[in-house]
C-alpha positions in Angstrom: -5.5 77.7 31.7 -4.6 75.6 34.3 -0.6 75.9 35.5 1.4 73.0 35.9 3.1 72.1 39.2 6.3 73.1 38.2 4.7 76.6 37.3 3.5 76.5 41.1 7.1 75.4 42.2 8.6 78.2 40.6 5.9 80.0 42.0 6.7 79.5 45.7 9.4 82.0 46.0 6.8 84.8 45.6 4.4 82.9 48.7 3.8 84.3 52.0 5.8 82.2 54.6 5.4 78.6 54.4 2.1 78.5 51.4 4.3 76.6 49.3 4.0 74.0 51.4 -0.2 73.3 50.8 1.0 73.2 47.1 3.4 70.1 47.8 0.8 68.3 49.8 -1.9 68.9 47.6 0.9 67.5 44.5 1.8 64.6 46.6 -1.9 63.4 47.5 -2.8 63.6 43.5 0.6 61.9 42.6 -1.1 59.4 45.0 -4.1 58.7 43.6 -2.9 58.8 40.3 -0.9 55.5 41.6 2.5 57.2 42.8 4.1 55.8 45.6 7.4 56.7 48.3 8.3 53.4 50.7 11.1 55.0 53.2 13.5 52.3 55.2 15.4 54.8 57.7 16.9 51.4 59.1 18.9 50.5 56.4 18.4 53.3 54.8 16.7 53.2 51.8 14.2 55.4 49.6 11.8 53.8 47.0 9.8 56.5 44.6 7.2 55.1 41.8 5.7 58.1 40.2 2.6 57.8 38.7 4.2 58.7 34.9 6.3 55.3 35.5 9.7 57.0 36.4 11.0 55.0 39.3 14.3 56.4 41.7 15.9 53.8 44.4 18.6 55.2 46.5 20.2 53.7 49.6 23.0 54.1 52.3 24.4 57.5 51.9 22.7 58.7 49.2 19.4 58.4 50.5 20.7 59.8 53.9 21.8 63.0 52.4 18.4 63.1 49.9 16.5 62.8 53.5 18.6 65.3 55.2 17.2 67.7 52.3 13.5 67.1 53.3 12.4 70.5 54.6 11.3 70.1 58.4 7.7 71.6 57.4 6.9 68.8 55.3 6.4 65.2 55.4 9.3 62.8 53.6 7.0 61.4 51.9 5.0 64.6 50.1 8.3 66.1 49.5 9.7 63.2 47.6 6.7 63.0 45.4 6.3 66.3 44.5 9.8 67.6 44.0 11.5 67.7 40.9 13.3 64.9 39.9 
C-alpha cells in the first residue's frame, strides 16, 4: 500500500537530519505536474498557491511575510508552500 504524503509528513520526525526534506521536493514537483502552482511577489508582498485538487490560498502584506518567515532555510519557498499542509 502506498502511504500518503501526510503519512510521510508525519513521518519526518523519525528521519535522519534533514531526509524530510527530499520528501517535500519530491511532493512539490508532483503537485507540479499534476497542475499546482506557487507565484511569490516579495515586493509587495504577496503569495499565490493553486493546488492541483483546486484549493486556492492568496495572502499578502503581513500575512504572507510571516507565512515566508516560516519557510525552513533548507527548502525552497516555493516546494514548501506546495507541500505543506494547508
Amino acid at each position: 500500500m502506498k502511504a500518503t504524503f501526510k503519512q510521510f509528513l508525519e513521518a519526518k520526525y523519525y528521519l535522519q537530519g534533514n531526509a524530510w526534506i527530499s520528501l517535500y521536493q519530491q511532493h512539490a514537483k508532483e503537485e507540479r505536474k499534476a497542475g499546482g502552482s506557487v507565484e511569490i511577489n516579495y515586493g509587495i508582498p504577496y503569495v499565490a498557491v493553486n493546488l492541483s485538487n483546486g484549493e486556492e490560498y492568496f495572502l499578502q502584506g503581513e500575512d504572507a511575510e510571516r507565512l515566508l518567515d516560516e519557510v525552513p532555510d533548507e527548502i525552497s519557498a516555493e516546494d514548501w508552500l506546495l507541500a505543506k499542509e494547508w
